[in-house]
C-alpha positions in Angstrom: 88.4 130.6 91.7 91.4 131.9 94.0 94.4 130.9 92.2 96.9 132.3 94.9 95.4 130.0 97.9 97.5 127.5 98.8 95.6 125.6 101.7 98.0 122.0 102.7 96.1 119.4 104.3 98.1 116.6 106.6 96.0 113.0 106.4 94.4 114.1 102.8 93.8 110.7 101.7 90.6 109.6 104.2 88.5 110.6 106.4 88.2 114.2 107.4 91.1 115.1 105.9 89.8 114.1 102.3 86.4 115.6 103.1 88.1 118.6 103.8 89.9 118.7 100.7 87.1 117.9 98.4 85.1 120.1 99.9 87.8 123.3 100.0 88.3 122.2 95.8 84.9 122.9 94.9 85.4 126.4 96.7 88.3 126.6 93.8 91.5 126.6 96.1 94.5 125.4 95.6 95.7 122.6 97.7 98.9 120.5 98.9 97.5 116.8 100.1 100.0 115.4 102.3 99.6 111.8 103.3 102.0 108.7 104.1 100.1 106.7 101.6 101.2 107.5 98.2 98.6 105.2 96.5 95.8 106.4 98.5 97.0 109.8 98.1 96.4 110.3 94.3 93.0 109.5 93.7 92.2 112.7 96.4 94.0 114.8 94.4 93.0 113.9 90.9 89.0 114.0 92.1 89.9 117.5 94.0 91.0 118.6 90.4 88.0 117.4 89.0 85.9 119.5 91.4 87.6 122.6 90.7 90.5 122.9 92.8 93.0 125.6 91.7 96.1 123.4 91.3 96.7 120.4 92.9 99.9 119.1 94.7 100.5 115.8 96.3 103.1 114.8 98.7 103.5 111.2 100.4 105.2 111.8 103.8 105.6 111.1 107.0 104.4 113.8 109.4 106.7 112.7 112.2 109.8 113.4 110.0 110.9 116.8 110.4 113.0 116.3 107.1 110.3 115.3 105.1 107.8 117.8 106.8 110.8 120.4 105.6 110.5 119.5 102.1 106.9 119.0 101.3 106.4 122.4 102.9 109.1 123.9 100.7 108.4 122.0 98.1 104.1 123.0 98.4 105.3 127.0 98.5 107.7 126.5 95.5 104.6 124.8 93.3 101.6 126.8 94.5 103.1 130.1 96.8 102.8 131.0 100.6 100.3 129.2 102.6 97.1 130.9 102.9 95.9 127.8 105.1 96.6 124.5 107.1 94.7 121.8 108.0 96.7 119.5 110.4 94.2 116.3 110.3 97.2 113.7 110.4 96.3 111.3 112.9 96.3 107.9 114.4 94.8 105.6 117.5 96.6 102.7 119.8 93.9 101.7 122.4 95.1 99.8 125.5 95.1 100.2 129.2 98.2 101.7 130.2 99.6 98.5 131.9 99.8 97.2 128.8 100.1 99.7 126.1 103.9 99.1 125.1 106.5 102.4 125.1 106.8 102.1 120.9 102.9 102.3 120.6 102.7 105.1 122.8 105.7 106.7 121.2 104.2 106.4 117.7 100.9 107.4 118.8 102.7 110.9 120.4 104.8 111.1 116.9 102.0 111.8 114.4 99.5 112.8 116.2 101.4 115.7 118.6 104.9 115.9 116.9 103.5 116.2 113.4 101.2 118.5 114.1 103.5 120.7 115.5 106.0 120.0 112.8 103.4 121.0 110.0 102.5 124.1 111.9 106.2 124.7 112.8 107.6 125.1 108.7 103.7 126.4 107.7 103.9 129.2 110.0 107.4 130.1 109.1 106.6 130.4 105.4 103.9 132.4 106.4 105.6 134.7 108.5 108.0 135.1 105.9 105.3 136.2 103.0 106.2 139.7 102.5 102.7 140.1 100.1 100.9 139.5 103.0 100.0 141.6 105.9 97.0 142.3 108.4 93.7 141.4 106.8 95.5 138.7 105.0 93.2 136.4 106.5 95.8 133.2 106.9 93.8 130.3 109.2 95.0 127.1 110.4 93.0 124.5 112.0 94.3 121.5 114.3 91.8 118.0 114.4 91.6 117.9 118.4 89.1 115.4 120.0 86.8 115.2 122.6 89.3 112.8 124.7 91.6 116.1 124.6 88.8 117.3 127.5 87.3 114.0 128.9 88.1 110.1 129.5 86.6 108.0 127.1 84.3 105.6 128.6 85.5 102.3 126.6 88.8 103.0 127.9 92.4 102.0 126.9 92.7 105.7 125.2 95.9 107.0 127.2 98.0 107.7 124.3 95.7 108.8 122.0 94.3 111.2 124.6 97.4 112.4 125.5 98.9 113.4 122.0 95.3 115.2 121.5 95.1 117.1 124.9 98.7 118.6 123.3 97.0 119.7 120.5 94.4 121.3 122.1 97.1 123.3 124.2 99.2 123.6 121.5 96.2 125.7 119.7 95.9 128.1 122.2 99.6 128.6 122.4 99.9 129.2 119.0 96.8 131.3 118.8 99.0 133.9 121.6 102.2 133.7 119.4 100.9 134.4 115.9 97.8 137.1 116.5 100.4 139.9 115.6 101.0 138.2 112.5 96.9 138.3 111.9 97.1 134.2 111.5 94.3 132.9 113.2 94.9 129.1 115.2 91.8 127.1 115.8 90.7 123.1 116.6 88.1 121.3 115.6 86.4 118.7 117.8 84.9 115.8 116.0 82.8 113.6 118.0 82.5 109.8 116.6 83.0 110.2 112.7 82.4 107.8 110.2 85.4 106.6 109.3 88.4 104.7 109.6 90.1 105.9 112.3 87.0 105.1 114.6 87.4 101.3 113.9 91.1 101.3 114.6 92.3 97.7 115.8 88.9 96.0 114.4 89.9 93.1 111.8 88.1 92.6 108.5 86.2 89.8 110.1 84.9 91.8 112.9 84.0 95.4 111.2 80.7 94.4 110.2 79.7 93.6 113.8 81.2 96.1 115.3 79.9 99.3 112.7 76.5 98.0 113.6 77.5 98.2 117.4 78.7 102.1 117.3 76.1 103.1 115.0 73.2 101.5 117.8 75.3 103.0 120.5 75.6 106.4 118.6 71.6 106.1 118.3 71.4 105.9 122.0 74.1 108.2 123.5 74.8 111.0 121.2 71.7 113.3 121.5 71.7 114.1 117.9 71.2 110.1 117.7 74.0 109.5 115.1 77.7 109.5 113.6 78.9 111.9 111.9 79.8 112.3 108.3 83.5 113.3 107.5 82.0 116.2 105.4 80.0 117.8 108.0 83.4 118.1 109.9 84.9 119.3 106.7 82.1 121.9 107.1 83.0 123.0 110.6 86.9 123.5 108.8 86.4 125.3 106.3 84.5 127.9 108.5 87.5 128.1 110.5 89.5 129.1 107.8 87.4 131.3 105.4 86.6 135.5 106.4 83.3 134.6 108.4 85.6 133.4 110.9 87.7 136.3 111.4 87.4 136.7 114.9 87.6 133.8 116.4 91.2 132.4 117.4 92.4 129.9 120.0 88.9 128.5 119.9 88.0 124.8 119.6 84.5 124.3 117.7 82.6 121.3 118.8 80.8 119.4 116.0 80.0 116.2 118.4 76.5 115.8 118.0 76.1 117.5 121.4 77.9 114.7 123.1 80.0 116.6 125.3 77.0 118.7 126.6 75.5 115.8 127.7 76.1 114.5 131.4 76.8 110.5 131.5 74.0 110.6 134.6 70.2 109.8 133.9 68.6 111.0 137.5 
């Protein structure tokens, strides 16, 4: 078990993010779960503990706050020590053509999934610039959730905002990656392709999700060459590689784990 690692995780309580953390507990680290759900936040943290995580700290907040980012970050370093890790999976979707994809939508949309990314790397990074007990080799990682609309349009459409905010965190990665090299704090992204959770069935009512998860996964089946979603822990996976030693060379990267969809060309002749 490490007992100094302090790895924080933004979005902890679903999807990737909770994969992630799961996962990163029965490796034994310690981990901050930050999440705007409170309720949905605590069950994450008391089944991490009872995987093995070192210590366990959760936080309900809004990313998009720069006060509350502030605190939880302060607060995480004060309960479990300098950051040895981020994992800035916070996120959200609006879909709607532009024409009619309203200013606070597209606002919101920008806020948490841009703004608090940068906000969580912002205070993470300057905690762990200020960790005196660490120095080169120290190994510090952080990883940014990018997507595959980051690099192309998505073919349903209606995905301005939500591609916009990730195209930012896509640059953002390789900007960071530059700044904090001297520091030996590697910056990476992650590219999910369609995932299994959630966030892929944003704006679907209750009524509807049946029909439409047998939709995707029949579409999935017949575009994505590995002919399927994804599980949130095979993403988790993909992480966690990012930000243990056998990835100690690789910075400003973004590792795909699509399926091979974005090797594929949309033509068939």
């Amino acid at each position: 078990m490490n007992m100094r690692s302090n790895l924080i995780i933004t979005g902890a309580a679903g999807g990737i993010g909770r994969a992630t953390a799961l996962l990163c507990a029965e490796h034994g680290m310690g981990l901050t779960l930050i999440d705007l759900h409170r309720q949905a936040i605590e069950p994450v943290a008391r089944e991490a503990r009872e995987r093995g995580a070192g210590d366990v700290l959760s936080i309900s907040c809004d990313v998009s706050v720069e006060t509350q980012i502030g605190e939880s970050i302060a607060a995480s370093v004060e309960r479990l020590g300098p950051p040895t890790g981020l994992v800035a999976s916070a996120g959200i979707e609006i879909n709607a053509p532009a024409h009619q994809l309203n200013l606070v939508d597209w606002q919101r949309t920008l806020d948490v999934n841009l703004t608090g990314a940068f906000l969580v790397c912002k205070y993470t990074l300057a905690a762990m610039v200020d960790d005196a007990t660490s120095g080169v080799g120290a190994g510090r990682s952080i990883v940014l959730v990018s997507s595959p609309a980051a690099l192309v349009g998505f073919a349903g459409g209606g995905n301005t905002a939500y591609a916009a905010s990730k195209g930012g965190v896509s640059a953002m990665t390789r900007a960071l990656a530059l700044d904090y090299a001297d520091h030996d704090i590697r910056v990476n992204a992650v590219v999910p392709g369609s995932t299994d959770t959630d966030l892929l069935y944003a704006g679907v009512s209750p009524a509807d999700l049946p029909d439409k998860r047998a939709a995707i996964s029949n579409a999935a089946r017949e575009q994505i060459p590995l002919r399927r979603l994804a599980d949130p822990r095979e993403i988790a996976h993909a992480i966690h590689w990012l930000l243990s030693p056998h990835s100690s060379y690789v910075t400003g990267s973004h590792l795909m784990c699509d399926g091979g969809l974005m090797a594929k060309s949309a033509n068939t002749f």
